[in-house]
Every structure is written in structure tokens, then in C-alpha cells.
N, C-alpha and C positions, 0 to 999 in steps of 0.2 A: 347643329340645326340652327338655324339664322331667322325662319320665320316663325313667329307665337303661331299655335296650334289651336285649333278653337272648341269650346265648351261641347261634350258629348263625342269629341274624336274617338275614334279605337285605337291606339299606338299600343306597340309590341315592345317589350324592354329588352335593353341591349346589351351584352355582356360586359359592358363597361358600367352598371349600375352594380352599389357596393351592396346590395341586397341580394344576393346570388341566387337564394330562392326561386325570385321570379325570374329570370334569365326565360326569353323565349317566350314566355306567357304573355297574355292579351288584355289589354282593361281597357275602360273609359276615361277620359277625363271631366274629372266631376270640379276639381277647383284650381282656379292659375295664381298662383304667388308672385305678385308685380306690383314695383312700389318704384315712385317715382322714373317711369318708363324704364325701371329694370325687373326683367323676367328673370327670379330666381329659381322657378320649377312649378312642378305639374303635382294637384291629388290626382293619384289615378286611383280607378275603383278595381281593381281585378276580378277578371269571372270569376265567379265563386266564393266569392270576400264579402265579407259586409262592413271593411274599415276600408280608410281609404290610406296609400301609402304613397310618400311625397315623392318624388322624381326629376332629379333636372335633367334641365333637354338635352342634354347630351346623350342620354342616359336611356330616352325612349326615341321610336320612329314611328310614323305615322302608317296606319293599313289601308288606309283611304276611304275606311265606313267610316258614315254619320252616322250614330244616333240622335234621334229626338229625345227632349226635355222629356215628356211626357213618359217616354221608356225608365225613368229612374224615380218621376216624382208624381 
């Protein structure tokens, strides 16, 4: 994945994430890990979850829903 994802995406995790669990399942993203113009990955919220679990981009793709801010806060 080459372009940063933006705040409230819905991206779907990919079997190349080492958390096997979610494999296939859906979340938001709630926070981007980037520090000095390097994006090291994504909090996403997973339906159903109330923690968020980290993800880099390799790792998710994008579903093409927006959520809004307000849907989470």
C-alpha cells in the first residue's frame, strides 16, 4: 500500500497480518503511527472490539467506507 489511509477508513485485514485472529474482519481506523514523514502503521478499531489493535499497511486494505468522527466520539 503506497498511499496513507485516512482517519475513520473501513480497511479489511489481510492474511499477511501476524495477528491471525482478525484475518478477513473489518475495522476503522482510529490512529496513524507517522513520525517524521514515516508511516509505520494503523490503530484500527475492529467491529466488535473496544481496544484498538496496531496494523501496518501492508497488513490492511482499504473497503472504500468513510466513517465520520462523530460515529466513534
Amino acid at each position: 500500500m503506497n498511499s496513507k489511509l485516512n482517519f475513520f477508513s473501513e480497511v479489511e485485514i489481510l492474511p499477511t497480518a501476524p495477528q491471525k485472529q482478525f484475518v478477513k474482519k473489518k475495522g476503522v481506523i482510529i490512529g496513524i503511527s507517522e513520525e517524521d514523514g514515516v508511516l509505520y502503521g494503523y490503530g484500527v478499531l475492529i467491529h466488535g472490539r473496544e481496544e484498538l489493535d496496531f496494523f501496518e499497511a501492508q497488513d490492511i486494505k482499504p473497503t472504500g467506507k468513510q466513517f465520520k468522527r462523530e460515529d466513534f466520539y
